[in-house]
TORKOL-129642 format. One record per atom (N, C-alpha, C): residue number from 0; residue in one letter; chain; atom name; x, y negated, z negated. Coordinates in Angstrom, 2 decimals. Example, Ala and Ser with C-alpha at 12.3 -4.5 7.8 and 13.67 -1.06 7.14 Angstrom:
// residues 2
0, A, A, N, 13.19, 5.69, -7.80
0, A, A, CA, 12.30, 4.50, -7.80
0, A, A, C, 13.20, 3.30, -7.80
1, S, A, N, 12.85, 2.25, -7.08
1, S, A, CA, 13.67, 1.06, -7.14
1, S, A, C, 12.90, -0.03, -7.87
***
This chain:
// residues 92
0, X, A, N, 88.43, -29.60, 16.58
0, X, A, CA, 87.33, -30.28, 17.25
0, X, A, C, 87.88, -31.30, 18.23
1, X, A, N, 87.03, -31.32, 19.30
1, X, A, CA, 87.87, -32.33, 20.57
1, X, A, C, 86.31, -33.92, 20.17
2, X, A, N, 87.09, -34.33, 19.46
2, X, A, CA, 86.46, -35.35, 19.01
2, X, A, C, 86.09, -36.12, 20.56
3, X, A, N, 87.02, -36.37, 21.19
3, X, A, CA, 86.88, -37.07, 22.36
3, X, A, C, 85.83, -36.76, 23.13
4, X, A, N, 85.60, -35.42, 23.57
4, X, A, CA, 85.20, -34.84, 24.98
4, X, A, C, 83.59, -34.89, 23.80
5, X, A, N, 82.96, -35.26, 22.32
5, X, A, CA, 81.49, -35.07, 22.13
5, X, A, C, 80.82, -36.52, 22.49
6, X, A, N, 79.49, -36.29, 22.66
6, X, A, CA, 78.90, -37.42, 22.89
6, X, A, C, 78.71, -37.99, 21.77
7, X, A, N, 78.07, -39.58, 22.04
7, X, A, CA, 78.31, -40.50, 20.86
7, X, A, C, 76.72, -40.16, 19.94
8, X, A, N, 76.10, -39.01, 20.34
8, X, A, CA, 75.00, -38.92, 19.42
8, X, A, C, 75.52, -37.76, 18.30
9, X, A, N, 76.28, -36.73, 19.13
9, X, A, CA, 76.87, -35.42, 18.54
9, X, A, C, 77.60, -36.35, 17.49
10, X, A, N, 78.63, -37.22, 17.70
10, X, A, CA, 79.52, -37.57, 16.69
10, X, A, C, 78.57, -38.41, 15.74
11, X, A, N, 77.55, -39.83, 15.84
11, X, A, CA, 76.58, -39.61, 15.14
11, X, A, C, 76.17, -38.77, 13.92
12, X, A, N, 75.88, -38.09, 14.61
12, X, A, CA, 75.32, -36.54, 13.64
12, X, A, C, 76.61, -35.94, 12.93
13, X, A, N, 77.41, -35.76, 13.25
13, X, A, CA, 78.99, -35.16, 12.54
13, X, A, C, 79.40, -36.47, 11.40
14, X, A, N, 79.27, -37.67, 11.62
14, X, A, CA, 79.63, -38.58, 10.93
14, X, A, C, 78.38, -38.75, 9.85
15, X, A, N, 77.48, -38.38, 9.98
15, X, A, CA, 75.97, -38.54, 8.75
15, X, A, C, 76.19, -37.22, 8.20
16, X, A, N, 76.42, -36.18, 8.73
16, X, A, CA, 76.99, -34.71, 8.17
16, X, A, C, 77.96, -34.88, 6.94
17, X, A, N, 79.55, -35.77, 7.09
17, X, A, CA, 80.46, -36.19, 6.65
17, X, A, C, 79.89, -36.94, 5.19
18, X, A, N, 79.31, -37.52, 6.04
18, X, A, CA, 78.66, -38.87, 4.74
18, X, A, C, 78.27, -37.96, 3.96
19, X, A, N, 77.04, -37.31, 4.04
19, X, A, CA, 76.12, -36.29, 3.35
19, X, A, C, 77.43, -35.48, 2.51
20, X, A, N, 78.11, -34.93, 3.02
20, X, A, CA, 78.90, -33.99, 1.99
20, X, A, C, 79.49, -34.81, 0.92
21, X, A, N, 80.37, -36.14, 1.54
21, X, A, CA, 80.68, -36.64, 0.57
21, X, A, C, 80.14, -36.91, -0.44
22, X, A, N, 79.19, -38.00, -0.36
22, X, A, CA, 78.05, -38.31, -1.48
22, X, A, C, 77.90, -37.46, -2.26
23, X, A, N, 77.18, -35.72, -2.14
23, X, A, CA, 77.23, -34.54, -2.27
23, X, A, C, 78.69, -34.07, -3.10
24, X, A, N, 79.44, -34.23, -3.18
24, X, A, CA, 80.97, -34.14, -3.77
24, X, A, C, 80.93, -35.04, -5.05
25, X, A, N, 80.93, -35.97, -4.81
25, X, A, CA, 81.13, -37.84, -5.16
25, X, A, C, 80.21, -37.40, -6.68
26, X, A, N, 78.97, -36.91, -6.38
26, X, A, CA, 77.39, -36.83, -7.19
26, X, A, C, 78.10, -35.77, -8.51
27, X, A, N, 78.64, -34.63, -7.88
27, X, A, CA, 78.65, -33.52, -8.40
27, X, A, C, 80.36, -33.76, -9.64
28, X, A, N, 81.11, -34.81, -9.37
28, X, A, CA, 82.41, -35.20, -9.57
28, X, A, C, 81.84, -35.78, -10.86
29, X, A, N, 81.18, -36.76, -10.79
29, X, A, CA, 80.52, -38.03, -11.34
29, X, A, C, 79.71, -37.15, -13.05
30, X, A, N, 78.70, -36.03, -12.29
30, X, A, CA, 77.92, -35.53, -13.30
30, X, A, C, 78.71, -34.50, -14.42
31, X, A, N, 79.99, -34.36, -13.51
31, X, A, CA, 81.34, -33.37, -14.45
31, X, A, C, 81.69, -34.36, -15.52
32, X, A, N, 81.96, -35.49, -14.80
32, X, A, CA, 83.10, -36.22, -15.41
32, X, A, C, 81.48, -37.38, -16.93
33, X, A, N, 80.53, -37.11, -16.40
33, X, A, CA, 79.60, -37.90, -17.65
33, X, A, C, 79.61, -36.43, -18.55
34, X, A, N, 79.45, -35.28, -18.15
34, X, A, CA, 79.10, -34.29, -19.21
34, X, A, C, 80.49, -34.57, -20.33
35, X, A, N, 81.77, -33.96, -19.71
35, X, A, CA, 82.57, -34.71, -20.39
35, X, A, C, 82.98, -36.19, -21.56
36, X, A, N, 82.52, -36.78, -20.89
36, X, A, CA, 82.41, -38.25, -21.58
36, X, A, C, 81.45, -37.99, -22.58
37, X, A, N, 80.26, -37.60, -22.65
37, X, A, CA, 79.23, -37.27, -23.49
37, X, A, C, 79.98, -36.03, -24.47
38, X, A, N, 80.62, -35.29, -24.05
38, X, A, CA, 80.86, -33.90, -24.75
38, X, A, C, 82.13, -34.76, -26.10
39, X, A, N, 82.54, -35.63, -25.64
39, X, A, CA, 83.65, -36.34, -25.76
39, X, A, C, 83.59, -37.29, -27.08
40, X, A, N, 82.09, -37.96, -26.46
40, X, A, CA, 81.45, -39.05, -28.12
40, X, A, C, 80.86, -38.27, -28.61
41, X, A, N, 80.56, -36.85, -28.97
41, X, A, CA, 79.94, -36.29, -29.95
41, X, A, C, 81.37, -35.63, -30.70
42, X, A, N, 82.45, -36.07, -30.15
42, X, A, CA, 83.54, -35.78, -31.15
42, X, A, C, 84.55, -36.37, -32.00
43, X, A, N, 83.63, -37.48, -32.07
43, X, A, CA, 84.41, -39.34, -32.45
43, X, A, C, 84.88, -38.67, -34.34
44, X, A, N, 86.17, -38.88, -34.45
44, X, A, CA, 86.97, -38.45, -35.12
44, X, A, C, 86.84, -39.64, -36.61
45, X, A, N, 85.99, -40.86, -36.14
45, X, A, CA, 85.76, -41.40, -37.28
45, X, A, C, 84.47, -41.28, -37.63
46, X, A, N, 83.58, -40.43, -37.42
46, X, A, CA, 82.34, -39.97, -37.76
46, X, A, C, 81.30, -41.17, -37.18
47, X, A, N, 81.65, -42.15, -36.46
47, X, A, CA, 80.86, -42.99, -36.07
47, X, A, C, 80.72, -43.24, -34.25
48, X, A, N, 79.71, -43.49, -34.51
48, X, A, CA, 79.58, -44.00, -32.82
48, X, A, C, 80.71, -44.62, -32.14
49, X, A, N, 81.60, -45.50, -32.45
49, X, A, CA, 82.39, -46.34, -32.38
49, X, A, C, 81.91, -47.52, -32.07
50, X, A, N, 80.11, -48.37, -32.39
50, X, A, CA, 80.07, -49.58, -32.55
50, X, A, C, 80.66, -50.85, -33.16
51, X, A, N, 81.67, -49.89, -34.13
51, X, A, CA, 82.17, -51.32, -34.87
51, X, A, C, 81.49, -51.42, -36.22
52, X, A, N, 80.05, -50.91, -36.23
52, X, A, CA, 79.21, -51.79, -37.61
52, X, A, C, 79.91, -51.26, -38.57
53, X, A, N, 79.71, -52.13, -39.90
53, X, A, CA, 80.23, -51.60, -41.12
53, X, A, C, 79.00, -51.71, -41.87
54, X, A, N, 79.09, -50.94, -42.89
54, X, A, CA, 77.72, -50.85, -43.49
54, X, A, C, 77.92, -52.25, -44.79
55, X, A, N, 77.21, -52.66, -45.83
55, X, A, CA, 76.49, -53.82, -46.31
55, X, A, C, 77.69, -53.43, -47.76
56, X, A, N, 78.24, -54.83, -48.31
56, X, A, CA, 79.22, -53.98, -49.10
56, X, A, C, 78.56, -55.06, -50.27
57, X, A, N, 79.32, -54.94, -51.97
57, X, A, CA, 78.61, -55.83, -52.93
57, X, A, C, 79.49, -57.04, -53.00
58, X, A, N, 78.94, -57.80, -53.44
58, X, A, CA, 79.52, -59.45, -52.98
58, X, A, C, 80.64, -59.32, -54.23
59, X, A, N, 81.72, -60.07, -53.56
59, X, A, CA, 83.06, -60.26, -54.57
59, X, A, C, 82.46, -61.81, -55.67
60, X, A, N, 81.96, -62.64, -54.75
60, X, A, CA, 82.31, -64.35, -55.61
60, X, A, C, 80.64, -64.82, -55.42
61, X, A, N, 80.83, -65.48, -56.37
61, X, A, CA, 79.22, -66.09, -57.03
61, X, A, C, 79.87, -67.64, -56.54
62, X, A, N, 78.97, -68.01, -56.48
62, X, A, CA, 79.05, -69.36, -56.51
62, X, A, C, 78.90, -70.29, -57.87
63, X, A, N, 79.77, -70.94, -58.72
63, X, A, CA, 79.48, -70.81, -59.73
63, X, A, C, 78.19, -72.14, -60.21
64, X, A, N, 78.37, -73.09, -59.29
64, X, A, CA, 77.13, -74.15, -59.46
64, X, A, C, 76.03, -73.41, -59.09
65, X, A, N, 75.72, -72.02, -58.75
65, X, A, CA, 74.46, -71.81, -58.21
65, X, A, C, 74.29, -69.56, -57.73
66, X, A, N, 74.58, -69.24, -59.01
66, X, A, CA, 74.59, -67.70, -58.66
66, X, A, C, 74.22, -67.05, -57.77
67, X, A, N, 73.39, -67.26, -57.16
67, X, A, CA, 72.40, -66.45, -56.25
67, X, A, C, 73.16, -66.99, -54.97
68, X, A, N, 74.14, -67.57, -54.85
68, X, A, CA, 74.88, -67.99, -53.50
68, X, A, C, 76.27, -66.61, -54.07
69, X, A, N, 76.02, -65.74, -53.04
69, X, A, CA, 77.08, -64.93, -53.07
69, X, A, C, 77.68, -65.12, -51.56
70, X, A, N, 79.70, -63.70, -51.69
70, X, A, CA, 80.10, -63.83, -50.42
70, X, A, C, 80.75, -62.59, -50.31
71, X, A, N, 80.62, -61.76, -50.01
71, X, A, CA, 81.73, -60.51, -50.07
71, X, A, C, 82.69, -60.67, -49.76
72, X, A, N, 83.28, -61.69, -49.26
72, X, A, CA, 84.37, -61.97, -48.57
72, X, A, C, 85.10, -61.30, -47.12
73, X, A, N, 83.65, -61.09, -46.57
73, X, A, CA, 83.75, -61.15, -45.05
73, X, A, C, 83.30, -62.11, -44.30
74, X, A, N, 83.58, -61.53, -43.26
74, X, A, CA, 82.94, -62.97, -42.40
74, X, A, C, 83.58, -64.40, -42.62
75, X, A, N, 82.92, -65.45, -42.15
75, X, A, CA, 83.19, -66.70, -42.24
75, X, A, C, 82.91, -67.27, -43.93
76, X, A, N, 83.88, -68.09, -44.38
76, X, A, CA, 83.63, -68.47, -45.85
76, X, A, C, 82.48, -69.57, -45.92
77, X, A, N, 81.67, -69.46, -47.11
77, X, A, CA, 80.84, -70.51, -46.53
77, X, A, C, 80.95, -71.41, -47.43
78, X, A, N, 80.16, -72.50, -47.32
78, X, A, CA, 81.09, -74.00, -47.74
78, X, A, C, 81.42, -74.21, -48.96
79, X, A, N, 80.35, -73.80, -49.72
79, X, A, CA, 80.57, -73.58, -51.24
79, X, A, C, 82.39, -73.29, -51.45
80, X, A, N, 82.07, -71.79, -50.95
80, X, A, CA, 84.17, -71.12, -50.61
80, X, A, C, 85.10, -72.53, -50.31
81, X, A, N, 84.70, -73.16, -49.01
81, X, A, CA, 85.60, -73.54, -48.29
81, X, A, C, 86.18, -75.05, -49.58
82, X, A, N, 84.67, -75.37, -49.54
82, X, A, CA, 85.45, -76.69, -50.48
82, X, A, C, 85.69, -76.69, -52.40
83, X, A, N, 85.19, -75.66, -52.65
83, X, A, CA, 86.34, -75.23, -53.74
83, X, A, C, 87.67, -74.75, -53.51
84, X, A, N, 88.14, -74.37, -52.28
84, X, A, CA, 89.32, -74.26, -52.07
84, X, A, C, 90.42, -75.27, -51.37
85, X, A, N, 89.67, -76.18, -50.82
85, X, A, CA, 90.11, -77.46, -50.60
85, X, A, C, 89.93, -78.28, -51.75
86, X, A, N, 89.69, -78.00, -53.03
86, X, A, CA, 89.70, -79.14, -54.33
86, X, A, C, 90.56, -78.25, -54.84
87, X, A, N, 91.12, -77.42, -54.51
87, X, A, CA, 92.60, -76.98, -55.13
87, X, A, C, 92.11, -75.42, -56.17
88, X, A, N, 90.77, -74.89, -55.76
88, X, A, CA, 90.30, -73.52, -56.39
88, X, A, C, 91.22, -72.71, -56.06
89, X, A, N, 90.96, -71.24, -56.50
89, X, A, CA, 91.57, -70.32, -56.04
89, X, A, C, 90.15, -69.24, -55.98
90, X, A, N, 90.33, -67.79, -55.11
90, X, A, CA, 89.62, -67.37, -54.67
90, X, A, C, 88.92, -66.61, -56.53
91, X, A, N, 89.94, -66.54, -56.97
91, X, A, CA, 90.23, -65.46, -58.22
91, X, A, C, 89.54, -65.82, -59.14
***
């Protein structure tokens, strides 16, 4: 193509042509590459979504001034924990 010798409406039109295919490419690249990705988390090897959640487990420690204060021992300890173990408790 003698890019030079077209007028600036012809090239115009050749350059929105260009665009158009790309996009057109770009669209069709994009919808490969999500089928994939999708084909991909329905094959999560730890049987989970991969959110992270863990499901609800039974509490390890009672609180002993007050039963119904449990802790499974996740998460953050809560104070009950913290300051029996700062008066020299043990978890056990």
């Amino acid at each position: 193509m003698a890019l030079k010798s077209m007028s600036v409406a012809k090239l115009k039109d050749l350059m929105g042509q260009v665009d158009a295919a790309i996009a057109e490419k770009v669209g069709a690249r994009r919808r490969e590459l999500e089928a994939q990705l999708s084909e991909l988390a329905h094959h999560d090897p730890r049987g989970t979504r991969g959110n992270g959640a863990r499901g609800s487990v039974a509490p390890k420690y009672r609180n002993p001034k007050d039963p119904s204060q449990t802790w499974a021992g996740r998460g953050l300890q809560p104070y009950w924990v913290r300051d029996a173990l700062k008066s020299g408790k043990k978890l056990a």
